[in-house]
Structure formats: C-alpha cells, structure tokens
KEVEXTI-821563 format. One line per 8 residues: their letters; for each residue z, x, y of N, C-alpha, C. Coordinates in steps of 0.05 Angstrom, whole numbers. Layout:
a) Z,X,Y,Z,X,Y,Z,X,Y; ...
***
This chain:
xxxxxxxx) -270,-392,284,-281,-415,269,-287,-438,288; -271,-436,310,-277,-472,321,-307,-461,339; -314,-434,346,-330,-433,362,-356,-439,346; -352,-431,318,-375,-443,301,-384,-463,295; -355,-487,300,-357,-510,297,-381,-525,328; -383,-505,352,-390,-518,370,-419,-509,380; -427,-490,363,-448,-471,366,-478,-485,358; -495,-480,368,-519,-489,361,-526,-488,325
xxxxxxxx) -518,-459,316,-525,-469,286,-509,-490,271; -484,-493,278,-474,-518,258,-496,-546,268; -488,-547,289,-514,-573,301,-537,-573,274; -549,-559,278,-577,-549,259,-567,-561,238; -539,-536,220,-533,-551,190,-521,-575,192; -510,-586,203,-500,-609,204,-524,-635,199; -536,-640,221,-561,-650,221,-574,-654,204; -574,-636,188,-599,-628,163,-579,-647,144
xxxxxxxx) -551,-636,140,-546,-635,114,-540,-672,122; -540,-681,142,-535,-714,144,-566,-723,134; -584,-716,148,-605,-725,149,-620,-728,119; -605,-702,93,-611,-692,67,-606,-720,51; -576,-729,59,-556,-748,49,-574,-786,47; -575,-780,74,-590,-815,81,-617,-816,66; -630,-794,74,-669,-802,74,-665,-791,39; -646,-775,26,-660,-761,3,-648,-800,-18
xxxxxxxx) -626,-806,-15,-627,-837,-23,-633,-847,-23; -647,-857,4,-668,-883,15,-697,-868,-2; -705,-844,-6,-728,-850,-20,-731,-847,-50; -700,-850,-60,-695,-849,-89,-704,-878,-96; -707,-903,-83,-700,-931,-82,-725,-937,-105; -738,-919,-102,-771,-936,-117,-758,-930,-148; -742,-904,-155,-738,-902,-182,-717,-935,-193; -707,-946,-175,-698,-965,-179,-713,-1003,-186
xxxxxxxx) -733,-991,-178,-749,-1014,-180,-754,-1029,-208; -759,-1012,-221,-764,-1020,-250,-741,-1027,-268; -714,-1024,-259,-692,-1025,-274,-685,-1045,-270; -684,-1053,-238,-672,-1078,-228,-686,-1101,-235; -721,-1097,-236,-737,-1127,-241,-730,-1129,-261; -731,-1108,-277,-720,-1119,-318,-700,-1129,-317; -674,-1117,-306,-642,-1119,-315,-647,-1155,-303; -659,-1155,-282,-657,-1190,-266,-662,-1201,-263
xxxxxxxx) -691,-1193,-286,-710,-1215,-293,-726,-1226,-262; -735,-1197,-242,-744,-1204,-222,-776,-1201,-235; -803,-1205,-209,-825,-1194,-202,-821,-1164,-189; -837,-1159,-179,-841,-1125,-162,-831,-1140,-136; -837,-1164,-123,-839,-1169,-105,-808,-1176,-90; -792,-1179,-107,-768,-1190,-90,-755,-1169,-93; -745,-1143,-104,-740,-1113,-91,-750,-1105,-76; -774,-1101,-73,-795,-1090,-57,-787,-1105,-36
xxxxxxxx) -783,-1133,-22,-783,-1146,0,-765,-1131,17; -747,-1131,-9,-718,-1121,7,-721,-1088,20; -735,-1085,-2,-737,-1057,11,-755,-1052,36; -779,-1066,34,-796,-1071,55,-779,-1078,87; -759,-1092,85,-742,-1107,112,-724,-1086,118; -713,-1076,96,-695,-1046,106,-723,-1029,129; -742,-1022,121,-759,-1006,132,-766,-1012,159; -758,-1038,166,-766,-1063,190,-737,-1061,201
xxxxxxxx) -726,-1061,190,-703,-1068,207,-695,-1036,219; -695,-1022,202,-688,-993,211,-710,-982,237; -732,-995,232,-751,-985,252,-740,-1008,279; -732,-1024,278,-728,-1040,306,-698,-1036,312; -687,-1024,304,-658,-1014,309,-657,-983,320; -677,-975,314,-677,-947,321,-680,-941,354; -690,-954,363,-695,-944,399,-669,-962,405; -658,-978,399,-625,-988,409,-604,-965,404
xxxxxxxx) -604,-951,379,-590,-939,367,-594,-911,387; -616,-903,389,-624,-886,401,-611,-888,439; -622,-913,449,-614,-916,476,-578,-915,477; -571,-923,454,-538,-917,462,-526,-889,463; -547,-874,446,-536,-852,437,-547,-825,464; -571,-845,474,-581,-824,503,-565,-841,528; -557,-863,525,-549,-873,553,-516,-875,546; -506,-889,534,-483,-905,536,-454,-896,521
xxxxxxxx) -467,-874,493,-442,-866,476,-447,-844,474; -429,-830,455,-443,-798,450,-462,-802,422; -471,-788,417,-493,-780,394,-479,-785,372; -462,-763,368,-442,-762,349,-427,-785,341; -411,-802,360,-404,-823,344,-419,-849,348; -442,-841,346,-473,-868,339,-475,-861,310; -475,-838,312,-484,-827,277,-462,-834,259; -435,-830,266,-419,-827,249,-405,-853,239
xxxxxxxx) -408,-882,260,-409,-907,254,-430,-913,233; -465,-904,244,-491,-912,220,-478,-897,191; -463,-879,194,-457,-866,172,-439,-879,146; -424,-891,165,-401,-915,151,-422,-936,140; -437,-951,156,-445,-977,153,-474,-964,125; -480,-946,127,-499,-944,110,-488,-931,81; -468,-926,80,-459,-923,55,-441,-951,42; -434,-963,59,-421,-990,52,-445,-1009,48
xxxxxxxx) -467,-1003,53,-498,-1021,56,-496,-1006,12; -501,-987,10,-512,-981,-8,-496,-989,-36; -468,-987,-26,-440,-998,-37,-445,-1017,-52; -456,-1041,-25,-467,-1068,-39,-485,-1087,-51; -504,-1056,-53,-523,-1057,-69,-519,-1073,-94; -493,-1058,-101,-491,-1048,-136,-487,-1072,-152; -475,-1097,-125,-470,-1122,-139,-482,-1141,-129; -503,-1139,-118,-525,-1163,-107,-546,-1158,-125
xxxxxxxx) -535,-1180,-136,-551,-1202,-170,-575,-1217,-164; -580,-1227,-135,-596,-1249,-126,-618,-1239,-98; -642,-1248,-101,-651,-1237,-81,-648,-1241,-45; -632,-1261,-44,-616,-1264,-20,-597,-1241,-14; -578,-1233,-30,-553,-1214,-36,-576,-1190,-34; -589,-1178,-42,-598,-1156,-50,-620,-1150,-23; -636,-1179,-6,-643,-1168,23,-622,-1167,40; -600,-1182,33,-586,-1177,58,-567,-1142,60
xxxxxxxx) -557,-1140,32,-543,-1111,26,-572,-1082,30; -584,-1083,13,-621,-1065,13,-630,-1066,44; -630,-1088,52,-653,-1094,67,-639,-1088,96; -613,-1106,102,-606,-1110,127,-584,-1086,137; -565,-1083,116,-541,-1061,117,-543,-1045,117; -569,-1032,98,-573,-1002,91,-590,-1003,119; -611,-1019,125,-635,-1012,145,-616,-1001,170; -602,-1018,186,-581,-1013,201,-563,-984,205
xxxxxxxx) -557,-983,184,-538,-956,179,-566,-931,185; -591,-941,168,-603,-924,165,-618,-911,198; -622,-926,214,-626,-932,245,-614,-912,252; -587,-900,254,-569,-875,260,-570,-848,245; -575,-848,214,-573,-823,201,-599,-819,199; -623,-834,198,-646,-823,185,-659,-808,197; -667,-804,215,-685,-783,230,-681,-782,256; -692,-802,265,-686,-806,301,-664,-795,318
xxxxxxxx) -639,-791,306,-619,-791,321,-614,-758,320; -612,-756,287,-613,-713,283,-629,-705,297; -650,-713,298,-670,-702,306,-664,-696,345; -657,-721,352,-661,-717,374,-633,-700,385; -603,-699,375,-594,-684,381,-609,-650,375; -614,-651,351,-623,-620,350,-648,-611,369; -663,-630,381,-689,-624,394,-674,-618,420; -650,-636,433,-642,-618,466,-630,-597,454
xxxxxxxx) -619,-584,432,-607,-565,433,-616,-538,427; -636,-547,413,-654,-520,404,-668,-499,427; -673,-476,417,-693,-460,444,-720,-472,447; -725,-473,465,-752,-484,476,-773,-470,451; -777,-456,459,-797,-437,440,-794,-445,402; -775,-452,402,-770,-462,375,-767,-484,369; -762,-504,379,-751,-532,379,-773,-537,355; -802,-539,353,-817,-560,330,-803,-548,310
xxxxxxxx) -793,-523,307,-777,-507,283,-757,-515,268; -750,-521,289,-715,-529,285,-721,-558,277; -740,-573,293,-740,-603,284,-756,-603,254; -765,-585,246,-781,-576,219,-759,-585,197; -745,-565,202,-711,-552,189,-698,-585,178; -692,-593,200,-674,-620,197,-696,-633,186; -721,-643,187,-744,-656,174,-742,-649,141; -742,-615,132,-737,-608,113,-713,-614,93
xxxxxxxx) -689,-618,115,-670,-631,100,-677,-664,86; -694,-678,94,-689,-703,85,-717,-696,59; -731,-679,56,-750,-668,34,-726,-660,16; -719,-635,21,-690,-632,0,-673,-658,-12; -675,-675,5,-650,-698,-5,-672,-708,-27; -701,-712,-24,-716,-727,-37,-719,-719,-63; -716,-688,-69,-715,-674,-91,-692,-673,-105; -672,-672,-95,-648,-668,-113,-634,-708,-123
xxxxxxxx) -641,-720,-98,-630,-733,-107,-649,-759,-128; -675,-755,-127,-698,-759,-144,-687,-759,-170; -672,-727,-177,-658,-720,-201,-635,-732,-211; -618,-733,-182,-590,-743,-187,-591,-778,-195; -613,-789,-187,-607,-824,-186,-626,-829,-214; -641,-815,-224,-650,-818,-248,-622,-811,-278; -614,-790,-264,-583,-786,-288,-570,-807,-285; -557,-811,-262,-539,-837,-257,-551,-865,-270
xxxxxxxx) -579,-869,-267,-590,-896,-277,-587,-891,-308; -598,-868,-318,-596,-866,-354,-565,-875,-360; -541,-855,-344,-517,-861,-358,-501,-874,-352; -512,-897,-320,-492,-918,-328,-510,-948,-312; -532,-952,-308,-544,-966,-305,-554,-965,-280; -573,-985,-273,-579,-990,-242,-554,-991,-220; -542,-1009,-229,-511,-1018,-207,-490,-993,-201; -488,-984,-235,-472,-955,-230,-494,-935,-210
xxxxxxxx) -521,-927,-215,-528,-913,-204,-524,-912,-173; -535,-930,-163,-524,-944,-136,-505,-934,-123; -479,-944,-134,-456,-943,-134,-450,-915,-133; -457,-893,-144,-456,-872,-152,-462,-853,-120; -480,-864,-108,-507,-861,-84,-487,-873,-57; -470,-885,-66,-460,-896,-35,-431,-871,-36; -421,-867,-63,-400,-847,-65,-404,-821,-48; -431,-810,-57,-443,-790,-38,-449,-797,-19
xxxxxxxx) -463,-818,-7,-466,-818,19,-441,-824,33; -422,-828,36,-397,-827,47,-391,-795,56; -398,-784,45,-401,-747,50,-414,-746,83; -425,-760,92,-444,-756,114,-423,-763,136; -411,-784,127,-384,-795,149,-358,-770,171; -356,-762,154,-342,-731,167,-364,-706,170; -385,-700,156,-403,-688,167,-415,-700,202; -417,-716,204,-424,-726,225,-415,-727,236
xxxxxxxx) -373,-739,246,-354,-737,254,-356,-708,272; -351,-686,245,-354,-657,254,-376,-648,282; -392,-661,286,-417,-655,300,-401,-653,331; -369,-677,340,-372,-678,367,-358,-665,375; -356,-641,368,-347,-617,387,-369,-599,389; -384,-595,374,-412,-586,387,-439,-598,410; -429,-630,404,-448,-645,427,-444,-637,449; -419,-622,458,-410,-616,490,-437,-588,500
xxxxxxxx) -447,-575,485,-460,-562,492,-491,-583,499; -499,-598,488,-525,-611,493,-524,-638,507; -497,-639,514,-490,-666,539,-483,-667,562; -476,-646,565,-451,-626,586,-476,-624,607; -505,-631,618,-515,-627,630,-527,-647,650; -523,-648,679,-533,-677,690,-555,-684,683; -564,-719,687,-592,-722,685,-602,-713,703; -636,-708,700,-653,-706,723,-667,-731,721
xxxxxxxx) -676,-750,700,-682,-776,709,-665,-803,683; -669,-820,688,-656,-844,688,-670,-848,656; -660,-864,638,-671,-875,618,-691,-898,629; -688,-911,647,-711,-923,645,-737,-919,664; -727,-900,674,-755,-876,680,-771,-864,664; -758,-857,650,-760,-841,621,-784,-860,613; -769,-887,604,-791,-913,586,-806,-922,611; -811,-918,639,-838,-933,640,-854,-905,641
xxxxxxxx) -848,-886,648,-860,-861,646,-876,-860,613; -865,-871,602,-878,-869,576,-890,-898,561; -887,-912,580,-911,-941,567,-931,-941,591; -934,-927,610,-965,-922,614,-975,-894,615; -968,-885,592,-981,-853,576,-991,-869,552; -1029,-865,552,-1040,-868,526,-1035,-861,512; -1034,-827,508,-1020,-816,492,-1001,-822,477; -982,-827,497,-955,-837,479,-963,-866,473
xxxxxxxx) -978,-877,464,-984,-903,454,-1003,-896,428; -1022,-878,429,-1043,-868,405,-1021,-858,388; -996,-837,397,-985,-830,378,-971,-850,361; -964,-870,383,-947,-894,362,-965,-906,339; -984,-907,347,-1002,-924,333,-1014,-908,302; -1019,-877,310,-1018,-859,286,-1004,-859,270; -975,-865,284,-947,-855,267,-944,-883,246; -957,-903,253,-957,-922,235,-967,-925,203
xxxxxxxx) -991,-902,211,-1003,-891,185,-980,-883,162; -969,-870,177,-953,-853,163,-934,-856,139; -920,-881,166,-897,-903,154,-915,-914,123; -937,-932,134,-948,-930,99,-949,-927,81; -968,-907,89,-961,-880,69,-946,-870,49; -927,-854,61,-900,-848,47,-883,-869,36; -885,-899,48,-868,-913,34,-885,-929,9; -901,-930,20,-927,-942,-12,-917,-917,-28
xxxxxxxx) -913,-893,-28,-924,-875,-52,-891,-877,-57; -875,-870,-46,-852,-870,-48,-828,-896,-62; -837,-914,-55,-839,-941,-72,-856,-947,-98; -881,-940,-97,-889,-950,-120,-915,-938,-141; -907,-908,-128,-915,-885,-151,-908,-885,-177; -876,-890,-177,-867,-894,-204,-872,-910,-220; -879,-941,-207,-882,-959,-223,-912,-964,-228; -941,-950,-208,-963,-946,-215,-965,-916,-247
xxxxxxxx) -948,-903,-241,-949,-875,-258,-940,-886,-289; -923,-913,-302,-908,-929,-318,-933,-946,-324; -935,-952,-312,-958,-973,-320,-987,-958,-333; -989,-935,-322,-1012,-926,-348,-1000,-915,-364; -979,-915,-377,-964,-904,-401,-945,-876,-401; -949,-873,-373,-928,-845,-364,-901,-854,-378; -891,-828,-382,-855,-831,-375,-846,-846,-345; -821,-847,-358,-799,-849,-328,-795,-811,-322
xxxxxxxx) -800,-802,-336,-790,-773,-334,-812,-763,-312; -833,-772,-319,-861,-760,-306,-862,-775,-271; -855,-801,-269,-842,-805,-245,-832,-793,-233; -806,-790,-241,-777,-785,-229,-782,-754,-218; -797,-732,-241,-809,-714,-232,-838,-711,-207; -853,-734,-209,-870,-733,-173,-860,-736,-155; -829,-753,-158,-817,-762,-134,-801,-733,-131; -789,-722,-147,-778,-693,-147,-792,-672,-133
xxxxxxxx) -819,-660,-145,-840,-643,-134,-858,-651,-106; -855,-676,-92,-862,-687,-68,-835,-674,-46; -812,-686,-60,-795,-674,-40,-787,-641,-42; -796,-623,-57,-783,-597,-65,-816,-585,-50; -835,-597,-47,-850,-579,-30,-854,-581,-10; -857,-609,8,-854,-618,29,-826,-603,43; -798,-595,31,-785,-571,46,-795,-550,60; -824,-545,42,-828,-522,51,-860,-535,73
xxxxxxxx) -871,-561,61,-887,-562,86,-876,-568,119; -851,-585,117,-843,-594,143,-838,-562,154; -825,-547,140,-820,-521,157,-846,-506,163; -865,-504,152,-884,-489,159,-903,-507,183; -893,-537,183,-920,-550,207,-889,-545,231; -871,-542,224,-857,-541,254,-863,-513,265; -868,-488,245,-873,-462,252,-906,-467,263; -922,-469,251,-945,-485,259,-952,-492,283
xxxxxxxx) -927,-516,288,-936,-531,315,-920,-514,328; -914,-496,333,-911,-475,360,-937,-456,367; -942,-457,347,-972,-432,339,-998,-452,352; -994,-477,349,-1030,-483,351,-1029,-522,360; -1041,-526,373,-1042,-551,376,-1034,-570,362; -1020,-592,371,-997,-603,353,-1028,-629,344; -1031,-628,358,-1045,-666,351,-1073,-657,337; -1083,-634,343,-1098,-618,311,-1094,-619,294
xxxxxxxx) -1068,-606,293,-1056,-607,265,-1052,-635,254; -1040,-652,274,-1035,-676,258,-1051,-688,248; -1083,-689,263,-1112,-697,251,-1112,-694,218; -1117,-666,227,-1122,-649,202,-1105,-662,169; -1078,-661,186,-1056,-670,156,-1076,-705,145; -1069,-725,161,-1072,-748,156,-1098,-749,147; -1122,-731,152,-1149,-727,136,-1141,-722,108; -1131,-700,105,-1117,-689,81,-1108,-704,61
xxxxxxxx) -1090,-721,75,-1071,-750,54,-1104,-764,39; -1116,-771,63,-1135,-786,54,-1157,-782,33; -1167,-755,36,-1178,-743,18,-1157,-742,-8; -1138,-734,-9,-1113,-722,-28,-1114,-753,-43; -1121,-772,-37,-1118,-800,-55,-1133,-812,-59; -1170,-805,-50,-1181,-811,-64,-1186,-805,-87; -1188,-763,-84,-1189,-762,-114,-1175,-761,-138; -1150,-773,-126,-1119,-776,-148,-1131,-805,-154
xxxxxxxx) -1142,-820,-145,-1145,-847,-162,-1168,-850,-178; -1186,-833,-180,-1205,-826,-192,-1191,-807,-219; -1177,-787,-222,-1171,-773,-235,-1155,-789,-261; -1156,-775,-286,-1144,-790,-303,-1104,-771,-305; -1094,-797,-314,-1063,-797,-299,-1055,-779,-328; -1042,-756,-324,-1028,-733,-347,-1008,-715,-323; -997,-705,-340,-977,-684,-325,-988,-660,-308; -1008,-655,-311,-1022,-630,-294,-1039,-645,-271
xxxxxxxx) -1046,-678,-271,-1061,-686,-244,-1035,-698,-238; -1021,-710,-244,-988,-720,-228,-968,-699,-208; -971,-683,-220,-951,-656,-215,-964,-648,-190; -993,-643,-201,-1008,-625,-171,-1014,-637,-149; -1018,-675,-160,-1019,-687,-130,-995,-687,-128; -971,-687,-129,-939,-684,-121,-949,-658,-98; -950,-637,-113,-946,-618,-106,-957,-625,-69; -990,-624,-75,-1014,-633,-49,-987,-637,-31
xxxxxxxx) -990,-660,-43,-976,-685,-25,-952,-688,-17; -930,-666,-23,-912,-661,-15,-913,-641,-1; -941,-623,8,-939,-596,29,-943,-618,64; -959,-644,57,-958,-661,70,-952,-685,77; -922,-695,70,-905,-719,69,-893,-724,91; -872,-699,98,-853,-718,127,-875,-693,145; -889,-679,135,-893,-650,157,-905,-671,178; -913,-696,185,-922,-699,204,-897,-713,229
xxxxxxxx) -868,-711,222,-855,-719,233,-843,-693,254; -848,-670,253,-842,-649,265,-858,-644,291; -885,-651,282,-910,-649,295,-906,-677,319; -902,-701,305,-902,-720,320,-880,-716,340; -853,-712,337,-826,-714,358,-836,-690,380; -857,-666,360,-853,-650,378,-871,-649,403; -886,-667,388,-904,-674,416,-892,-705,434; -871,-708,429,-853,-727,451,-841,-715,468
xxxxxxxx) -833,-695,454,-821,-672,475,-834,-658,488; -853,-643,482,-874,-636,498,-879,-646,522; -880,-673,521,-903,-683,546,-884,-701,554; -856,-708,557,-831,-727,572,-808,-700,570; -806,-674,560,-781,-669,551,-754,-672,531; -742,-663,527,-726,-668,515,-704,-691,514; -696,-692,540,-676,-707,549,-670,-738,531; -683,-747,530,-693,-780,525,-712,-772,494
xxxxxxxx) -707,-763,485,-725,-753,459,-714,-772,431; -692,-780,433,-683,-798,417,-684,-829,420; -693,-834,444,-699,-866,448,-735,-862,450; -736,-837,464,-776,-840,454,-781,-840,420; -774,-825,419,-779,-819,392,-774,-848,365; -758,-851,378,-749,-880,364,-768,-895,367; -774,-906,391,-799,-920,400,-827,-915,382; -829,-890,380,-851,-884,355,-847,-886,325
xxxxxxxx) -817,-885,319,-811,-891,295,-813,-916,282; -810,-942,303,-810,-963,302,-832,-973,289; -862,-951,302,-880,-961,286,-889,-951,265; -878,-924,250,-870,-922,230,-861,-936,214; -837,-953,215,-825,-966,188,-842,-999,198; -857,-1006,207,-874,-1031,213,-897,-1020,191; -898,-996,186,-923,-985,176,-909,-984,148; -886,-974,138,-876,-965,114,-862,-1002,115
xxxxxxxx) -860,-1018,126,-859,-1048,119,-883,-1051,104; -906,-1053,116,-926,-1058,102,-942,-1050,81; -935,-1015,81,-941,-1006,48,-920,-1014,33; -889,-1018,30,-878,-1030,11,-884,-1057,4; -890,-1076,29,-899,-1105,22,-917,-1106,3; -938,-1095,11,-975,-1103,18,-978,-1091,-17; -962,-1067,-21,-962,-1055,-48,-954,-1076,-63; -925,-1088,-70,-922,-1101,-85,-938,-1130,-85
xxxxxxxx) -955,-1145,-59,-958,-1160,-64,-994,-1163,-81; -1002,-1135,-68,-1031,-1130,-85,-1024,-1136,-112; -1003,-1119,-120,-1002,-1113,-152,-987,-1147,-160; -988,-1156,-142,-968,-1184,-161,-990,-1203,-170; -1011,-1195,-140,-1038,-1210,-136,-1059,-1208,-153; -1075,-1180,-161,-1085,-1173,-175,-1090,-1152,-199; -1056,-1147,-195,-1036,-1131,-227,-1048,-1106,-225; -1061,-1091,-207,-1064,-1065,-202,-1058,-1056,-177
xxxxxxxx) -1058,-1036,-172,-1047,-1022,-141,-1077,-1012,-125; -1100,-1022,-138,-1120,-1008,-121,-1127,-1008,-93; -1128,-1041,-92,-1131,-1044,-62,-1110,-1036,-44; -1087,-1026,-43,-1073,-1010,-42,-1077,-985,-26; -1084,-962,-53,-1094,-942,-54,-1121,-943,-28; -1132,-958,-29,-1157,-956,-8,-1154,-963,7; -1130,-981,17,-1123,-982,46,-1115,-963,56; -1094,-943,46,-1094,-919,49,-1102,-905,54
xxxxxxxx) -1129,-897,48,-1153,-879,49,-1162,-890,77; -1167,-919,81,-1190,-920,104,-1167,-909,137; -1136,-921,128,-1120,-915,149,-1115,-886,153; -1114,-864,130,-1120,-841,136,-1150,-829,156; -1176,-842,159,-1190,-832,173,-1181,-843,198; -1175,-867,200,-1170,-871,230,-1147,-865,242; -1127,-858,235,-1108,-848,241,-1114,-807,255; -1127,-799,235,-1147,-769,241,-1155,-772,271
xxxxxxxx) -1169,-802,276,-1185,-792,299,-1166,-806,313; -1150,-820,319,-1131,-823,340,-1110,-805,353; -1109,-781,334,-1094,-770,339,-1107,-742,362; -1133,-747,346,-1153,-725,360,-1161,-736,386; -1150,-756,392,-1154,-763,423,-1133,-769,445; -1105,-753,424,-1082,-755,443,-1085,-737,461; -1085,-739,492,-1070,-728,519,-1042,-719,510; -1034,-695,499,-1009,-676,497,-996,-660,519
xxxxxxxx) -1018,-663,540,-1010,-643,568,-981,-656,570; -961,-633,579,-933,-648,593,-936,-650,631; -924,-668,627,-917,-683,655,-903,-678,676; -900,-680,684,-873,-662,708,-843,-685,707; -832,-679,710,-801,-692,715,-790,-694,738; -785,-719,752,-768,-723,785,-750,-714,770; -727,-704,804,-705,-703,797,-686,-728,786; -698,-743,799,-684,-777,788,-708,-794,783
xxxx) -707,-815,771,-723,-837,778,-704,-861,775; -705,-883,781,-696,-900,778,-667,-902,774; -659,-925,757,-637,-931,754,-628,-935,725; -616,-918,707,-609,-925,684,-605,-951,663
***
C-alpha cells in the first residue's frame, strides 16, 4: 500500500481528484448569482465584481505560488496550505451580506486558495512526473478532473441552493472542499519521485529563457482568450438562459452538460496533442468557440439549442488547457512548468476578469448580454491566428544557468 501511495498513478488521482474539488466549485459560482442579487437586493454587478477579482487575484498569485512550489517549498505542501485557505475563503462566503465582505471572502480568499488547487500547481506536478510520450495525456486527465467537478457539482450546488438557500449552499461547498486538504497532504510521499532530481538550470534561467521566446509570449496572449471565454459563459449563461424565460433547471443543466463533455474533450485534445501539432489544434478549437457562438445567439433559446451548444461547447472548454501547458513543456521542459505555466495562466484569469466584469457591466449598461457575445466572437478569430504563429520548436537546456 505505501508503494501506491508514492507511485506515479496516485500523483495522477490525486491531482485530478483536488483539481475536481476547487475548479468543479469555482465554476458552480454563476448558479449563485441570481440568488444572491435577489436574497440582497444587489445588481449583477457587485457579485460578479467579486467574482471577477477572485479570477485576478488567482491569476497574479499563481506564478508566486508556482515559484515556491518549483524553487523554495515542496509542491505538496503549497497545495495543501491553498487547500485550507480556499475552503475557509468559501466558508465565508456564506455570511458576507455586503459587497465589501463578499469581495473580500469571493474575491480575495477564495482567489488565493484558488492560485494552489486550481490548475497550475496539479498540473505541473503531474507534467514532471508523467512519461514523456504521454505527459499532454496525463495533463488531459487532471484537466478532465476539473470538467467532472463542473458537472457534478453544477448538480450538487443547485440541490443545496433549492434546500437550504444561497448561504447554506455555500456553506455546504466549503464542507466538501475541505476533502482536498488531506487529499493533497497525501500527495508528499509521492513528490520524492518528481523532486529527488538535481536541477540542470536555475529558475531564473528558466524566466529569462522564456521572456525572450515569442512564442511563449503569443501563447500568453491567446490564453487570454480563453480566460474570457469560459468565465463569461460560465458566469453568466445562467442568468442570460433566465432572462428569456428558461428554467433555473435548464441552466443548471448547460452548466452540467459543458462540464460532463468537456471530460471527455480535455482527454481526447491531450491524446490529440501527442498525435499532431499542438498550436493547430489550438487554432482550430478557439475558431470553433467562435463560430459555436455566433450561431447560438442567433438561434432561438429551447432545450434542444441549449443542451447542444452545452454539449459543442463543452467538447471545447478547458481542452485548450492541455494543449497550452503542453506546449510549455515542449519548448522549456518540464522542470519549471509550474511557474511557466502560471505565467500563462495569469493571462488567463486577466481574460476571465474581463469576461466576468465586461459581462455584467454590458448587461447593467444596456440590459442585454450582446455586446458581450460579440466580443467573444471577434477574440475567437484573433486568438486562431496567434496561435497559428506560435514557434513550438523546443530549445535546448544548459546544464546550469544562472542563479536561482
């Protein structure tokens, strides 16, 4: 048993099932939107802020969180501190009445916590540990876990809100996420296998090696799309899907069927991106989104066009996060894959700042989500061709560079 505890596949499940816990909550948050402005007599705009600054803060915490966890601490207990602090963030959700209380608990506590469990950190342990030949796979897998979290717990925070309100639901959400705290714990007798190895160069070899790579600058800049993206639809699907006379049921269900197929897209673009050019593929996806929402806003809103853009749009939600890390690794290695990678995530949640903002403040502005929707679309083509002009070749590695 303990050799299982130290073995590459617990790494894998572990990872996943942390990664399931944080991201499948953090994108339950939009079903909360509509409960909280009623129950508190808010606008769209002062949840949304909060939620918007969680997305900001988690993105500028992540390459610190990351540099401690490649330079200074172990992995494991980076995660398993964010693990504490983001379930005590969510804790205090349940009783922040005021929109001060509710950015500082939403916005600042959870963002923070979220900096360690959400992607960046699983990810980058499981990416040194995986086989070469597999790694976009494996980073698929753990990607898939936070699609799974999006589905089940889509389900779970809509029961909890019917039977005991917004605050209980919450509350309900930090109970489980405390589950991640000893999951994560568990992880550091397996880190000895993916730490246990000298460096061959320095972290900050690593980072100037990688701020004069275009490449690694086009990807940042793509990955911003992204952040958008998913947090506009993910935020405020439900409350655009309510507003033409949907259910909450018919919601709660897109946010459900986004994450229950996107399981299966992140695994197939990590299988994918071993098979065929990673920054193709990523073209290709973010064309896809774009197309995928023009003609969803054109279409009239019923259960058979909601469901199927779910469906679309969940074969392509996080699948571009497999594709992206895996081309960090690609072209720097593994080593430093959790402070690069961070570095790109950063401009991810700058990007998912601005689709949660920009969303609620369109609709506050001109009581529809269109302009919205079409910012979307135009950032999907340009995002396509930036990606189609990333340099992916890998680089060579000194034995040293610099000085840590």
């Amino acid at each position: 048993m303990k050799d299982f505890y130290r073995s590459q596949v617990y790494i894998l499940f572990a990872a996943t099932a942390v990664v399931l816990i944080a991201n499948g909550s953090r994108q339950s948050f939009g079903l909360f939107l509509e409960p909280i402005s009623k129950d508190l007599n808010w606008g769209v705009t002062e949840f949304a802020i909060a939620i918007a600054a969680q997305n900001l803060v988690m993105g500028f915490a992540a390459p610190f969180t990351g540099a401690l966890a490649d330079r200074w601490m172990r992995p494991t207990t980076v995660i398993t501190l964010a693990a504490a602090l983001y379930a005590a963030g969510l804790a205090l959700i349940s009783v922040s009445v005021t929109p001060e209380t509710m950015f500082l608990s939403a916005g600042l506590i959870v963002g923070i916590g979220a900096s360690g469990v959400g992607l960046t950190l699983p990810l980058g342990i499981v990416g040194r540990i995986a086989p070469e030949n597999s790694r976009t796979l494996w980073i698929g897998i753990v990607t898939a876990g936070g699609s799974a979290g999006q589905f089940t717990f889509a389900l779970t925070s809509m029961g909890l809100i019917e039977g005991f309100g917004w605050s209980g639901g919450i509350l309900g959400l930090a109970i489980i996420a405390f589950v991640s705290v000893p999951l994560a714990y568990s992880m550091r007798r397996a880190g000895d296998i993916a730490f246990s190895e000298p460096d061959k160069e320095s972290l900050g070899g690593a980072l100037k090696k990688a701020s004069s790579h275009h490449g690694y600058w086009l990807l940042v800049m793509g990955f911003f799309v992204c952040g958008f993206q998913v947090q506009f639809v993910g935020t405020h699907l439900p409350k655009y899907l309510t507003d033409t006379g949907a259910g909450a049921w018919l919601a709660t269900a897109a946010i459900s069927v986004i994450g229950l197929f996107n399981l299966f897209g992140t695994i197939i673009a990590g299988w994918a991106g071993g098979k065929w050019r990673k920054r193709n593929l990523l073209g290709q996806l973010y064309l896809a989104r774009g197309l995928l929402f023009l003609v969803f806003i054109y279409l009239p809103v019923n259960e058979i066009t909601v469901l199927g853009f779910s469906a679309i749009l969940g074969l392509l939600w996080l699948s571009t996060v497999p594709l992206t890390s895996g081309i960090v690794a690609q072209i720097f290695g593994p080593r430093y894959i959790s402070t690069l990678f961070a570095i790109v995530f950063l401009s991810h949640q700058l990007g998912a700042f601005a689709g949660v903002y920009l969303g609620g403040l369109f609709y506050d502005v001109f009581g529809t989500y269109d302009a919205a929707w079409w910012l979307a679309i135009g950032l999907s083509a340009g995002a396509a061709l930036i990606h189609w002009c990333i340099d992916d070749r890998p680089i060579e590695n000194p034995r040293f560079v610099g000085a840590g």
